[in-house]
C-alpha positions as CSV (number, residue, x, y, z in Angstrom):
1,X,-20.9,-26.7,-22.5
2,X,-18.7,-25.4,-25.4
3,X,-15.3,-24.2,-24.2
4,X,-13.8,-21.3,-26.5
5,X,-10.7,-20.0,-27.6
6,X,-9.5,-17.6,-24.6
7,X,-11.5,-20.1,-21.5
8,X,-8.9,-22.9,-23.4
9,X,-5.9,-20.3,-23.1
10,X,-7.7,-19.8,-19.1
11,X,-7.3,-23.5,-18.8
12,X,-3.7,-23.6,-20.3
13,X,-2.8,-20.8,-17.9
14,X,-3.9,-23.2,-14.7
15,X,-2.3,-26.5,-16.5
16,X,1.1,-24.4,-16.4
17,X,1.5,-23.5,-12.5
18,X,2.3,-27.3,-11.4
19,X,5.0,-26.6,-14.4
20,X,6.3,-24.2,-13.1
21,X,6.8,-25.3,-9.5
22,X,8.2,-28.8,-10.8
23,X,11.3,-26.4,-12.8
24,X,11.4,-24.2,-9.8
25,X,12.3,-26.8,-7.9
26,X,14.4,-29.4,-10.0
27,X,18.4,-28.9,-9.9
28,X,19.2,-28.3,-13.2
29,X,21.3,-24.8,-14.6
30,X,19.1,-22.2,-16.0
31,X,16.0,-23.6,-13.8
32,X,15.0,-20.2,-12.5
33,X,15.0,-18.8,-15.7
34,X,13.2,-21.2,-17.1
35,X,10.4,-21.1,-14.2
36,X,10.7,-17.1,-15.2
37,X,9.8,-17.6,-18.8
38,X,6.6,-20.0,-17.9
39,X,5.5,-17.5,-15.5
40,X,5.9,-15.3,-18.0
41,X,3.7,-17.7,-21.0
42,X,0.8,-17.7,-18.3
43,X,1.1,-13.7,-18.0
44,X,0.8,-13.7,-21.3
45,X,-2.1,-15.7,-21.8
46,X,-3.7,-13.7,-19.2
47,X,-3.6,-10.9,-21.6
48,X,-4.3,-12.5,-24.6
49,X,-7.5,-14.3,-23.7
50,X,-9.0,-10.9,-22.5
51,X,-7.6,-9.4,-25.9
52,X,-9.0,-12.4,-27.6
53,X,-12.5,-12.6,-25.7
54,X,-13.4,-8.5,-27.2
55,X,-11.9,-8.5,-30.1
56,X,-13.8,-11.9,-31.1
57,X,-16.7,-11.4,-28.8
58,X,-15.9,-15.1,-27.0
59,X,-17.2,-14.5,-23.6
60,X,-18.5,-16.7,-21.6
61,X,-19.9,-17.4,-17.7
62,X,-17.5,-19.9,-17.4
63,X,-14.7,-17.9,-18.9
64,X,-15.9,-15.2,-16.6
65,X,-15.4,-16.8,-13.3
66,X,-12.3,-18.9,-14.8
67,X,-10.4,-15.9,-15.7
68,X,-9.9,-14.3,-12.2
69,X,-9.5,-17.2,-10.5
70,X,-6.6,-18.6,-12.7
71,X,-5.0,-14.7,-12.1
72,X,-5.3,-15.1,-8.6
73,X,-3.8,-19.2,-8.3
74,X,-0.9,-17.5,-10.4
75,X,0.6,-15.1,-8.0
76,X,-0.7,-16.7,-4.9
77,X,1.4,-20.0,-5.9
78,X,4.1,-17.7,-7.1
79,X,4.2,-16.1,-3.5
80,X,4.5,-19.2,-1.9
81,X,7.3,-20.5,-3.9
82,X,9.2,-17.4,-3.0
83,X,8.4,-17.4,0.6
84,X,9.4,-21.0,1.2
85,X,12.3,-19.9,-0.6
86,X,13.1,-16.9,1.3
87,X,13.1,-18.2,5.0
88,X,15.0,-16.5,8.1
89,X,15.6,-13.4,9.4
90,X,13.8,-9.8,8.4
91,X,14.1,-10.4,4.6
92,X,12.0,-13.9,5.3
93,X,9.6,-12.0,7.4
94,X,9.3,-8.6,5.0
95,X,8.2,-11.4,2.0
96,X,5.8,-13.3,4.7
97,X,4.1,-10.4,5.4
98,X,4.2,-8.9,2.1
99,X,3.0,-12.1,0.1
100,X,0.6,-12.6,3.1
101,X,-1.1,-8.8,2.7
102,X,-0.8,-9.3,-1.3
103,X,-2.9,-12.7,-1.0
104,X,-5.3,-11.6,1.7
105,X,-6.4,-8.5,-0.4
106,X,-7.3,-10.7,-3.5
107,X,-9.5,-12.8,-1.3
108,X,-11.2,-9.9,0.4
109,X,-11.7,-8.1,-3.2
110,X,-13.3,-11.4,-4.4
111,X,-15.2,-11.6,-1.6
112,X,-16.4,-8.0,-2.1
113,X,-17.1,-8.4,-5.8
114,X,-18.5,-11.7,-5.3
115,X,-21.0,-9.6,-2.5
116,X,-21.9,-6.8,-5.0
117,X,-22.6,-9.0,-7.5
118,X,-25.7,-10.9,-5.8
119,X,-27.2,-7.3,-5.1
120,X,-26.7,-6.0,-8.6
121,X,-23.7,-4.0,-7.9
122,X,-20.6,-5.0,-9.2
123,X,-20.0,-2.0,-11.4
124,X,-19.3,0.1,-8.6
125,X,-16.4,-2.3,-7.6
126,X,-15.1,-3.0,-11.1
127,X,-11.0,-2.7,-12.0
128,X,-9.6,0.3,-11.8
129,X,-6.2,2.0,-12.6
130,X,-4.3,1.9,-9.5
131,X,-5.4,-1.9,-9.3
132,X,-4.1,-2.7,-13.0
133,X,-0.7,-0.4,-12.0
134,X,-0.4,-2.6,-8.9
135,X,-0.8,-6.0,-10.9
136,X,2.3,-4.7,-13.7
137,X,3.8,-3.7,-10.6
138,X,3.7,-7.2,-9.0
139,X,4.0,-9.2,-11.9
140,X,7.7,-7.4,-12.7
141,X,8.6,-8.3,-8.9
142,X,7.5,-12.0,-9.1
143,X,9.9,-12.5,-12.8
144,X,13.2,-10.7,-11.3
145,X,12.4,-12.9,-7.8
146,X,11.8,-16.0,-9.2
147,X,15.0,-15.7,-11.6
148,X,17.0,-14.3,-9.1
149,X,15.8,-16.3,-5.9
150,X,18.9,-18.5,-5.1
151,X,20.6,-14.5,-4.6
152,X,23.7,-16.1,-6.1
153,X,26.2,-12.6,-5.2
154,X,26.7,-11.9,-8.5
155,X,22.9,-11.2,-8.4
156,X,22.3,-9.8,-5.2
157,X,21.5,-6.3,-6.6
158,X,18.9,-7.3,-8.4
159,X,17.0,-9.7,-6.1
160,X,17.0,-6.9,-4.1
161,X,15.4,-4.6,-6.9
162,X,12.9,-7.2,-6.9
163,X,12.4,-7.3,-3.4
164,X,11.8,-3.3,-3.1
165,X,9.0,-3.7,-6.2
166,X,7.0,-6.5,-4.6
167,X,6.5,-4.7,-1.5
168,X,5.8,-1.1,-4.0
169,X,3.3,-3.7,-5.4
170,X,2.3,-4.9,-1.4
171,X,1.5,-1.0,-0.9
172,X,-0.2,-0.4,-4.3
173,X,-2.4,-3.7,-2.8
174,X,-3.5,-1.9,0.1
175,X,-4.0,1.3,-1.2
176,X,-6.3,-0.5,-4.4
177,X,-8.2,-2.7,-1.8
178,X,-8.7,0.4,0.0
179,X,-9.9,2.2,-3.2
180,X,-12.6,-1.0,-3.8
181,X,-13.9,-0.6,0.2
182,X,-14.2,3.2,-0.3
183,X,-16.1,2.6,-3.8
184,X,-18.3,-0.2,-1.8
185,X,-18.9,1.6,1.7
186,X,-22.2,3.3,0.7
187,X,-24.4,0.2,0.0
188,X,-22.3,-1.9,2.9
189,X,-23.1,1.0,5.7
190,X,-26.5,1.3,4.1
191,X,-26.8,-2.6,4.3
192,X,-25.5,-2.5,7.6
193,X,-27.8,0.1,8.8
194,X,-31.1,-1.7,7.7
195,X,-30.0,-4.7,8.9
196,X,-29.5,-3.3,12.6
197,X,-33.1,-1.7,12.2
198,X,-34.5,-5.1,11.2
199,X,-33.0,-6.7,14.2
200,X,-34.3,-4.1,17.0
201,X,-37.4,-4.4,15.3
């Protein structure tokens, strides 16, 4: 198998998460910025091996199943930095359940896709805009928390800010997840339905 140009960048965008949680974690000044900014380079490459992939027409299967799932280990490891972070009291809790609702609605949208797919139907799930305003939403949450998540006093304010838009992004989660059930609800009742016919038969 030949890798390309934007599965490569895919790759790269994997290869940089255990980066980012070794400068998360090591005590040196500037570390959450730093951790910021390589969030930030795998962001990027998220866009530019999509841009890359049309513009050059370098798609591939593998590409095709890389890409989400490198999206999806990004802000799930990125959640779990934060919460572990972010323990005790309501705030702890309010980012639990937030990164916990965030997490479980990429895995039940997978799921769903990966469902539609087998029967020919993924179209009917496919991206749409509330689910790309939710993903700018969270990935502008995730940079101000992870520069910001030692909530020095200085920077209180603005953890804060970040806290309001990851849980804006938590709501924009449910109501896209909700938006990809709605889309998907014909063919699973319908499913449903013939499979409770074939049973009592």
């Amino acid at each position: 198998m030949r890798i390309n140009l934007p599965t490569w960048l895919t790759l790269f965008r994997v290869a940089l998460l255990p980066v980012m949680v070794v400068v998360f974690y090591l005590p040196f000044p500037g570390h959450n910025a730093t951790a910021a900014v390589v969030f930030l380079l795998a962001a990027f490459t998220d866009w530019l091996d999509g841009y890359l992939a049309r513009r050059m027409n370098l798609t591939s299967a593998f590409g095709a199943f890389l890409d989400p799932v490198a999206d999806k280990l990004m802000v799930a490891v990125t959640l779990f930095l934060l919460v572990e972070s972010h323990r005790g009291g309501w705030p702890g809790i309010l980012m639990a359940v937030t990164a916990a609702v965030i997490v479980g609605r990429e895995i039940s949208v997978s799921a769903l896709r990966e469902w539609m797919a087998e029967i020919g139907m993924r179209a009917t799930v496919k991206v749409a805009f509330i689910g790309k305003l939710k993903t700018v939403m969270q990935m502008v949450a995730l940079v101000v928390l992870i520069v910001q998540h030692e909530k020095a006093a200085e920077a209180l304010r603005l953890y804060h800010i970040g806290e309001a838009l990851l849980v804006i992004a938590g709501v924009l989660t449910i109501w896209s997840g909700l938006h990809y059930l709605r889309a998907a609800w014909p063919i699973l009742s319908a499913d449903t339905q013939s499979a409770a016919k074939s049973k009592n038969a």
